[in-house]
C-alpha positions as a Markdown table, in Angstrom:
| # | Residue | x | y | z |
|---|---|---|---|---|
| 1 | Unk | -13.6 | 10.9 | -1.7 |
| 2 | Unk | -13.8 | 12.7 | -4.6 |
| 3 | Unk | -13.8 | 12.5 | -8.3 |
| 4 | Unk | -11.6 | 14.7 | -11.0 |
| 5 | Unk | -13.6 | 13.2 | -13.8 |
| 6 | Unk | -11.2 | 10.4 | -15.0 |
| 7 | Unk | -10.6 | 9.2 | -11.2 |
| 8 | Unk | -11.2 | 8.9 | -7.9 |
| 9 | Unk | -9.5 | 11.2 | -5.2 |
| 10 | Unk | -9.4 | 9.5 | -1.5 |
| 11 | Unk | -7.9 | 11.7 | 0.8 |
| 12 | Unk | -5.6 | 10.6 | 4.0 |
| 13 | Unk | -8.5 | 12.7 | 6.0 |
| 14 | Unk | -11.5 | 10.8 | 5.5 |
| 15 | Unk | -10.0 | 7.5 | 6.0 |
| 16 | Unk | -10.8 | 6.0 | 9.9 |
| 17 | Unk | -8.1 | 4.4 | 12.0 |
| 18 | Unk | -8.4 | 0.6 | 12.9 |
| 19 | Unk | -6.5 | -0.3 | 15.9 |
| 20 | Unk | -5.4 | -4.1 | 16.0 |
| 21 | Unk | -6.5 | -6.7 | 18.1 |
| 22 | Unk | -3.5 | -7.1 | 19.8 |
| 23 | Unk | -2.9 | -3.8 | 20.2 |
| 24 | Unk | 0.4 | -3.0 | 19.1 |
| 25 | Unk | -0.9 | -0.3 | 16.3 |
| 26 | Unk | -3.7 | 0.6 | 13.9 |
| 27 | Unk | -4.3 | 0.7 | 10.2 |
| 28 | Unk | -5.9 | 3.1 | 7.9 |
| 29 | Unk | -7.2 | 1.3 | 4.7 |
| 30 | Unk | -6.4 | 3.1 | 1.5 |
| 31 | Unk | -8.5 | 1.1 | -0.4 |
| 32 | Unk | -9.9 | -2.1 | -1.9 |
| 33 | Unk | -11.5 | -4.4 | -4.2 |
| 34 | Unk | -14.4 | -5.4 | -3.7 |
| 35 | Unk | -15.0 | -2.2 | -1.9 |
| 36 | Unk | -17.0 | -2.9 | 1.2 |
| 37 | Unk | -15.4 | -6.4 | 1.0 |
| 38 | Unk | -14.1 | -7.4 | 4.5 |
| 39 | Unk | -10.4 | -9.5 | 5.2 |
| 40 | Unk | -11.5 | -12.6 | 4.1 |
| 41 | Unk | -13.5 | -11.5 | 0.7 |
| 42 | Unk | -11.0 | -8.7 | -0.8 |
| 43 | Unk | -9.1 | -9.6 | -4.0 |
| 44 | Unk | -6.9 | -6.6 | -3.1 |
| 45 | Unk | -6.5 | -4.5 | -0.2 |
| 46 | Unk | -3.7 | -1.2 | 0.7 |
| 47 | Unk | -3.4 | 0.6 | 3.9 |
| 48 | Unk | -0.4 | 2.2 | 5.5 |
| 49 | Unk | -0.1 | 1.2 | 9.3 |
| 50 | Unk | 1.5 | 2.6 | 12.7 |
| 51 | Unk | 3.6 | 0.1 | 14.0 |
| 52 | Unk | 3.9 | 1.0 | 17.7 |
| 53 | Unk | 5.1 | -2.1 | 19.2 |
| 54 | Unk | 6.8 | -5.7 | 18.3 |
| 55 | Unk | 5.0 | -8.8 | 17.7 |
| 56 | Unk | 3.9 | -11.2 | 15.3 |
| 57 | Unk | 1.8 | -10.1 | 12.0 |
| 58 | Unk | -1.8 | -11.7 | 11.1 |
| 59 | Unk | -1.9 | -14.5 | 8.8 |
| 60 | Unk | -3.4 | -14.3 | 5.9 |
| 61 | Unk | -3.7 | -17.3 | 3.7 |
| 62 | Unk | -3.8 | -17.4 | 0.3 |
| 63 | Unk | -3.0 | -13.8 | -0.1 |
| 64 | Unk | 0.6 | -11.9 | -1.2 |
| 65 | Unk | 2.6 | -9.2 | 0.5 |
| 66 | Unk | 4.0 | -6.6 | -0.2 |
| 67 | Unk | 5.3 | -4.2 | 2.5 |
| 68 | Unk | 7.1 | -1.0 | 2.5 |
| 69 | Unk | 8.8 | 1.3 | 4.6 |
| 70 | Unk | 7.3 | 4.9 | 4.4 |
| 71 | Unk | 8.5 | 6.7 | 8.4 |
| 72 | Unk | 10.8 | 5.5 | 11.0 |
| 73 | Unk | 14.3 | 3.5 | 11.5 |
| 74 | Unk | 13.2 | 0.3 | 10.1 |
| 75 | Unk | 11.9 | -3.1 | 10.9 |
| 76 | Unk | 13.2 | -6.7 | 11.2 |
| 77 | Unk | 11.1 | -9.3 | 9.9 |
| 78 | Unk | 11.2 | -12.8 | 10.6 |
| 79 | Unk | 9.4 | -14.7 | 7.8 |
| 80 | Unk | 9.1 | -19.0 | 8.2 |
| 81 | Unk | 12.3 | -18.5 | 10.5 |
| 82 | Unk | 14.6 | -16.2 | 7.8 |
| 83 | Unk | 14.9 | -12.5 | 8.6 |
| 84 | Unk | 14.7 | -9.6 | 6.2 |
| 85 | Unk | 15.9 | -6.5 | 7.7 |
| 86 | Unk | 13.0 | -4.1 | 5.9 |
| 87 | Unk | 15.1 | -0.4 | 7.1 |
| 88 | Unk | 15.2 | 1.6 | 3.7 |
| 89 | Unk | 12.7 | 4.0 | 3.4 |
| 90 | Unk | 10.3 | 3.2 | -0.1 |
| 91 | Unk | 12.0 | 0.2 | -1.6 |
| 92 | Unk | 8.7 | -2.8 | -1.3 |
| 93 | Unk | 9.7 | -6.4 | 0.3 |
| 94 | Unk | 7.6 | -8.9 | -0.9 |
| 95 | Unk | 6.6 | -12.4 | 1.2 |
| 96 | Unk | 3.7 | -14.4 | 1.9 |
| 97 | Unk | 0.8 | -14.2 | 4.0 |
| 98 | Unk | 0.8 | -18.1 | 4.3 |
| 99 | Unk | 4.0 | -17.1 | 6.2 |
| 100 | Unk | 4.3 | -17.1 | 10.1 |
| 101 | Unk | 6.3 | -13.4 | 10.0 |
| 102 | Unk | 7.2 | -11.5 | 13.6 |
| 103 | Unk | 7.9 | -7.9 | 13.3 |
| 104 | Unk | 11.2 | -6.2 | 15.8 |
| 105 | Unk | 11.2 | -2.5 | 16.2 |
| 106 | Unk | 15.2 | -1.8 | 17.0 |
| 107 | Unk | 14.7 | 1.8 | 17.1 |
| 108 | Unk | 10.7 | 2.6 | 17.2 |
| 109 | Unk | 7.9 | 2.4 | 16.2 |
| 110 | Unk | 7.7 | 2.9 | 12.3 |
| 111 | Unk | 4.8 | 3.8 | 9.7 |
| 112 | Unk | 4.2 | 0.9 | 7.0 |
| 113 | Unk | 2.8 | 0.7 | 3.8 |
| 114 | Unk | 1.1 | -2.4 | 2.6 |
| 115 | Unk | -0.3 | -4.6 | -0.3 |
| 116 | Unk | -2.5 | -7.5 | -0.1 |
| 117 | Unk | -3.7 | -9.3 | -3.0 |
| 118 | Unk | -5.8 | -12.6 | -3.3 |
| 119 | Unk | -3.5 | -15.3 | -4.8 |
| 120 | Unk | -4.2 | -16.7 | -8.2 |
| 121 | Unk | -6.7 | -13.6 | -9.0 |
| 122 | Unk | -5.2 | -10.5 | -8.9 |
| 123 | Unk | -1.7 | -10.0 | -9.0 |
| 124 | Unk | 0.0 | -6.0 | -7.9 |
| 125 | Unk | 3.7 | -4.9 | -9.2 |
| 126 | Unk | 4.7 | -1.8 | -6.4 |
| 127 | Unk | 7.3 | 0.8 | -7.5 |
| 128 | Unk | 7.8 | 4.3 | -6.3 |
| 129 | Unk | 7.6 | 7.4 | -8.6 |
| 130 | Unk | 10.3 | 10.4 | -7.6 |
| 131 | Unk | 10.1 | 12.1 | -10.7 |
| 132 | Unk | 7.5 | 13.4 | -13.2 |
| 133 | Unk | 6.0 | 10.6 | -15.2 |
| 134 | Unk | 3.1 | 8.7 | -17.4 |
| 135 | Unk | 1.4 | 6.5 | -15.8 |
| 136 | Unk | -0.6 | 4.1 | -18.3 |
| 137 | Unk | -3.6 | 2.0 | -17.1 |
| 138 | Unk | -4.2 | -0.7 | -19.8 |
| 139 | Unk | -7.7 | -1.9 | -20.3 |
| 140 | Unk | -8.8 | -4.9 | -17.2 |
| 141 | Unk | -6.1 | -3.2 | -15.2 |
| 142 | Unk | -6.7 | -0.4 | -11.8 |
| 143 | Unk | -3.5 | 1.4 | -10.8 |
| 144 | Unk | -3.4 | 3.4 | -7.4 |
| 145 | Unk | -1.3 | 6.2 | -7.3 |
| 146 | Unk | -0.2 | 6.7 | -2.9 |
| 147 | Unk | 1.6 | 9.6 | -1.9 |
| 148 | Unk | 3.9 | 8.9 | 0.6 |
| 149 | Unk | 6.1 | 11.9 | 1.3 |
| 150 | Unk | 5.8 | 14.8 | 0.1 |
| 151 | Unk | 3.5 | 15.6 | -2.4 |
| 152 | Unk | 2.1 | 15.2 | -5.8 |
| 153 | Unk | 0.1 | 16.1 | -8.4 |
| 154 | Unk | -2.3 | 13.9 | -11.3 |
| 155 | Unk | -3.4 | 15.6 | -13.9 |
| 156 | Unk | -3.6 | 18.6 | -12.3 |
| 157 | Unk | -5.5 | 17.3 | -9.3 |
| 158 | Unk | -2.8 | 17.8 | -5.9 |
| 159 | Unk | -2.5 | 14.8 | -3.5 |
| 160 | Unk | -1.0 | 15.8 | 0.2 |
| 161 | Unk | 0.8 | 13.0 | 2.5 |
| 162 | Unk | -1.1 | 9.7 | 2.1 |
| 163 | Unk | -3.5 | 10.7 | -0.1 |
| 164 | Unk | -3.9 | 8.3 | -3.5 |
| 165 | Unk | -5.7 | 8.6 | -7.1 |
| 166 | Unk | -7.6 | 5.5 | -8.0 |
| 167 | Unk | -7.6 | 4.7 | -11.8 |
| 168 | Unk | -9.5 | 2.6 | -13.1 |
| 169 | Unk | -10.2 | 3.7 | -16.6 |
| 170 | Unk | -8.1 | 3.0 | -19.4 |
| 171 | Unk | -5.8 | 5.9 | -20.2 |
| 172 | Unk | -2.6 | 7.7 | -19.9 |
| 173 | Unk | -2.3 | 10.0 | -16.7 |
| 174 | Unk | 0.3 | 12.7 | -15.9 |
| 175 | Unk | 2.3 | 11.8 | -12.7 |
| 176 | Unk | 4.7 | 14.9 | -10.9 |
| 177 | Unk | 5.7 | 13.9 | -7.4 |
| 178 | Unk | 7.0 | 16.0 | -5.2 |
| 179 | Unk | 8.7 | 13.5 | -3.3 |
| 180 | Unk | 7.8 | 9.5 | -3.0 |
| 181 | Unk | 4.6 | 8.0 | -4.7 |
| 182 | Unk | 4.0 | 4.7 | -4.3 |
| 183 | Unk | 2.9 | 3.7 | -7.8 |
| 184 | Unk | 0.4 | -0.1 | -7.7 |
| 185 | Unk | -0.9 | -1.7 | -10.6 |
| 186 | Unk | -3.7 | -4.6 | -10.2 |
| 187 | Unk | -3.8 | -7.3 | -13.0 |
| 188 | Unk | -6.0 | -10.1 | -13.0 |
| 189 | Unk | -3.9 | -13.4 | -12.4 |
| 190 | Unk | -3.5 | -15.3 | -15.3 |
């Protein structure tokens, strides 16, 4: 990790690999809040995961979802018995983690990237930047800034492939992507 001055810079790099319990892929956290805070103490929580194989997803009460499609041919979800065919590359699918949700690989495995926010505390809106932008972080509010293809730069600073910007102060920041940045903003619930 390292800081521009106005932010926090966590590189792709630096970031360990988490392989699942069941063994059907492994997650790389981009961050969190509390930071530190383990699954069942985050308010909020983003990684992007390696989906190797099929199978059912954790469940993870009290906490929303939203997941999107960064690499591969798609996935087909099965959320409380409806599915969601989730197969076009950086456009989020939201859905609860109350849910009972089974993941179906038709053509491979597939990289995903994920939001998880504690229910009636913090609430995230996900969009995707392709094109140079402001990005505004009002006061009580973080915004993380993912690079999912391509590249981009913040204020100068350059991000690579799944590296992200963490702001958390109150300003206005210069977003120019280079492809797809996943673009999060964290609000406390009201």
């Amino acid at each position: 990790m390292t800081t521009s001055g106005r932010f926090q810079v966590l590189r792709a790099s630096e970031r360990p690999a988490t392989a699942w319990l069941n063994g059907g892929g492994v997650t790389r956290e981009v961050a969190g809040f509390p930071a530190g805070a383990g699954l069942d103490a985050f308010d909020w929580r983003v990684s992007l995961a390696d989906v190797a194989t099929a199978g059912p997803f954790s469940a993870f009460p009290g906490i929303d979802r939203v997941i999107t499609l960064v690499e591969g041919a798609g996935m087909v979800l099965t959320v409380d018995g409806a599915e969601q065919l989730v197969d076009a590359p950086f456009r989020p699918f939201a859905f609860s983690g109350d849910a009972t949700t089974d993941c179906r690989l038709p053509a491979g495995p597939v990289v995903d990237f994920n939001v998880m926010t504690r229910r009636g505390r913090i609430e995230a809106a996900v969009s995707m930047a392709t094109a140079a932008t402001t990005v505004g972080v009002p006061g009580g509010s973080t915004v993380l800034l993912v690079c999912l293809a391509g590249t981009a730069t913040v204020d100068g600073i350059e991000l690579t492939r799944h590296d992200a910007a963490l702001l958390d102060t109150p300003d206005v920041y210069e977003l120019i992507p280079d492809g797809t940045t996943a673009v999060v903003t964290f609000r406390t619930a009201p």
